[in-house]
N, C-alpha and C positions, 0 to 999 in steps of 0.2 A: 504494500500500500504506500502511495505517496505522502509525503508530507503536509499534513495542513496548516494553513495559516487563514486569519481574517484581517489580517494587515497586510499594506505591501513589502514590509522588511520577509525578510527570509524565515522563517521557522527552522525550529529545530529540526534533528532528526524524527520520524514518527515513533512516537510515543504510546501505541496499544494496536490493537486489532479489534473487530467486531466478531466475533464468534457467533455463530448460529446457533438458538437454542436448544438443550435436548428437547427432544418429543414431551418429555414431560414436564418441562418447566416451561413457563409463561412468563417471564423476565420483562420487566419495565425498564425503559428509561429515562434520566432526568440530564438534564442542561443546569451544572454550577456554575456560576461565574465566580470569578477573583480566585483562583485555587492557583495560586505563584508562588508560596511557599510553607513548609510543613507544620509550622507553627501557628499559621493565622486559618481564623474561622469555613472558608472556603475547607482547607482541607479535614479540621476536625469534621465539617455534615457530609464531605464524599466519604469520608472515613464509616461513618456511619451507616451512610444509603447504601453503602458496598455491603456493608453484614447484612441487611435486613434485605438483599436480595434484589438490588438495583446497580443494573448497568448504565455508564456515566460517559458524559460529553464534561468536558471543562475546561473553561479558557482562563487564560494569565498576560499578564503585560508587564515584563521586565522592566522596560525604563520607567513604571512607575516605581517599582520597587527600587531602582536606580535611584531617583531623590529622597526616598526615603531611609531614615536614620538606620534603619537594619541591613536596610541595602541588599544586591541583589546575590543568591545564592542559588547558585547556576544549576545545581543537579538535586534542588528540591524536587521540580515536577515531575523527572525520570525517577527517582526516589518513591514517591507518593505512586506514582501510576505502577510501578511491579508492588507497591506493597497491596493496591487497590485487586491489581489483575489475580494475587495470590489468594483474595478471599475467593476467587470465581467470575469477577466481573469484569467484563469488557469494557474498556475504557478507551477514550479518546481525548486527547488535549490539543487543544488549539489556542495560538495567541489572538489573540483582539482589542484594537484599539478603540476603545469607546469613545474615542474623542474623535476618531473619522467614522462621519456619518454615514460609507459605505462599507465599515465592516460586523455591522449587522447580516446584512446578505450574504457576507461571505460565510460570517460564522454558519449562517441556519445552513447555504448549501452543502457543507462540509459536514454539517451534523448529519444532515438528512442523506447524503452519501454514504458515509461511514456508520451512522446508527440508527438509519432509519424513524419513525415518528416517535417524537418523546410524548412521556406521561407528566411529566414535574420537572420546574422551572423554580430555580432557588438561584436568585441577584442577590449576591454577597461581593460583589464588585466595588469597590468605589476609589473615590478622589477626595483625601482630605488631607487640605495642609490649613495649618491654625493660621487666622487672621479675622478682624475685628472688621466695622462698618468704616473707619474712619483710615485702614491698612490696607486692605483690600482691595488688587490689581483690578481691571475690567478683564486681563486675560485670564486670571485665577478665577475670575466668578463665571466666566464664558467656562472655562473647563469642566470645574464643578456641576455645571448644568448639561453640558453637556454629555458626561461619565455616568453621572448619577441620576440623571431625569430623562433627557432626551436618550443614553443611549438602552435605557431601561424600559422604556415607553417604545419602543422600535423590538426588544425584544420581548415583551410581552405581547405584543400583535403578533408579529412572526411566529411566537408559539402556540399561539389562539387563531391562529388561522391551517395550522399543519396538525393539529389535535385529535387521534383517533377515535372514533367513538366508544363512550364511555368517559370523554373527555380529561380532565389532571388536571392539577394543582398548582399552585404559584405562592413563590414563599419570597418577601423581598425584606431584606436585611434596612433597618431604619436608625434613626436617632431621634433622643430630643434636645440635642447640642443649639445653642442658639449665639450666645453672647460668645465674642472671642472666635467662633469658629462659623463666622456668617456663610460660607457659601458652603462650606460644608451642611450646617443645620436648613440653612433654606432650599440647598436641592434637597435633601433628604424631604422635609415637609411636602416640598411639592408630590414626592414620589408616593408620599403616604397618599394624597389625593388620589394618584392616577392608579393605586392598584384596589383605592373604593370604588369607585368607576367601573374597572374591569372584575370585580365581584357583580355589581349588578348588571354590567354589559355583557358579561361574558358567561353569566350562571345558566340563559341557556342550553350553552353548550355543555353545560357537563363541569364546568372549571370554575372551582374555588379561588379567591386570593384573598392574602394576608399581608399586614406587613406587621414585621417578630423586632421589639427594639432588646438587646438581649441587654442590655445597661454594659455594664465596663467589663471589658475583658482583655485583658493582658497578652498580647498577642506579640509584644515587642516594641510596642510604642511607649510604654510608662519607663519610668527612670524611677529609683529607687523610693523617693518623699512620694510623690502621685501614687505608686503601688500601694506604700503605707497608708494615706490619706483616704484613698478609694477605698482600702480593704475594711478601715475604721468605720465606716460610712453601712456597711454593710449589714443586714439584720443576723445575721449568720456568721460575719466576723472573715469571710473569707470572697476574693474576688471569682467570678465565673469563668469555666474555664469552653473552648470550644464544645467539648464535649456538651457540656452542661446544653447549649444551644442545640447543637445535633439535635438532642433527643427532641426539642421540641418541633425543630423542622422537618425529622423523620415522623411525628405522629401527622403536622397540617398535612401533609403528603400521602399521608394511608388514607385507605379508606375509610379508617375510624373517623378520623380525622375532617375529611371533606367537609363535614354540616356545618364547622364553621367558617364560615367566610364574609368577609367583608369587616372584617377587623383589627384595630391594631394593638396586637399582642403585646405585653411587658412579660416578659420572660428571663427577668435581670433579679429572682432571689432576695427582690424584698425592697432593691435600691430604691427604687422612686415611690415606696409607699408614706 
């Protein structure tokens, strides 16, 4: 199989195969976004979809991890995908740049190549660097909406229009950051709009959607005082960890799951009560 990408830089080498299913298994699959490296929330939910019996599409984008402080760690994604492939799950990884408005198409055509119709759509994807109302570039705010609103709103249509019947789920990764981190908390808000929207748009067809704000989780962005501070703050005395999330995006996903829709989850352990 050839290599996928949804950008025009080069991708990697390919990264999994689609396996056909046996006769007796009936194998779903879901589209992760943001799964670029093994420590952050993308890959603790594929972590998870892969046990409970889900074949996986998932895209990453180095050069964002590039500016950011953890920076980029080159054989995460090859890492993650044989450990994913050794639960039994076919997986496929693709890069994509959310901030060019044609690699939406690229990604689905690549999906729907290589994995055929997905069941569940989990946007764990994003673009956040801290800045305030009064710091804040035009092009960092253009980004921010771009990564997190528009190119999340492009892939929720494109999954809601390729949806096999019996239709799937939609699980989008939220905030409620506001002060200090304006485009980050204002694309997030919008996004929470547009996946109420596609609960009621889209419940026709068979598809749920949620947006899950999991509160703070240590994925590599906190420094030692904010780990402290966060962890304090907490009803439980400890911060959330990917996993903790998983589990909730693995139930919106099942079919126990489905009957709710159209809401926006807190699933952060107490933080914001």
């Amino acid at each position: 199989m050839t290599p996928s990408t949804a950008s025009p830089q080069p991708a990697p080498e390919n990264l999994g195969t689609k396996a056909a299913p046996g006769p007796a298994v009936q194998r779903k699959t879901a589209l992760v976004t943001g799964v670029g490296r093994l420590a952050g929330l993308g890959a603790g939910i594929a972590r998870r979809l892969a046990a409970d019996g889900w074949d996986l599409v998932l895209t990453y984008w180095q050069d964002y991890d590039a500016r950011m402080p953890w920076g980029v760690q080159p054989d995460d994604v090859e890492r993650l995908t044989a450990e994913l492939q050794a639960t039994g799950a076919a997986v496929v990884a693709v890069q994509a740049d959310f901030q060019d408005p044609g690699a939406v198409d690229r990604l689905m055509a690549a999906a729907a190549n290589e994995a055929g119709s997905l069941q569940g759509l989990v946007l764990s994807h994003a673009e956040s660097v801290d800045s305030g109302i009064l710091d804040t570039s035009i092009e960092s705010f253009d980004r921010h909406f771009a990564v997190n609103t528009r190119a999340s709103w492009q892939v929720i249509t494109a999954f809601a229009r390729q949806v096999p019947a019996g239709g799937g789920a939609i699980v989008a990764l939220t905030s409620d950051h506001t002060a200090f981190n304006l485009p980050y908390g204002a694309s997030k808000g919008a996004l929470d709009r547009i996946v109420i929207a596609a609960a009621r748009e889209l419940g026709p067809l068979g598809i749920s959607a949620n947006a899950l704000n999991p509160g703070p989780v240590d994925t590599g962005w906190m420094d030692e005082q904010l780990r402290e501070d966060l962890a304090g703050r907490q009803p439980g005395g400890r911060l959330g960890t990917p996993a903790d999330v998983a589990g909730t995006v693995a139930f919106l996903l099942s079919p126990e799951g489905r009957w709710v829709s159209g809401q926006l989850v807190k699933a952060d352990g107490g933080f914001s009560a």
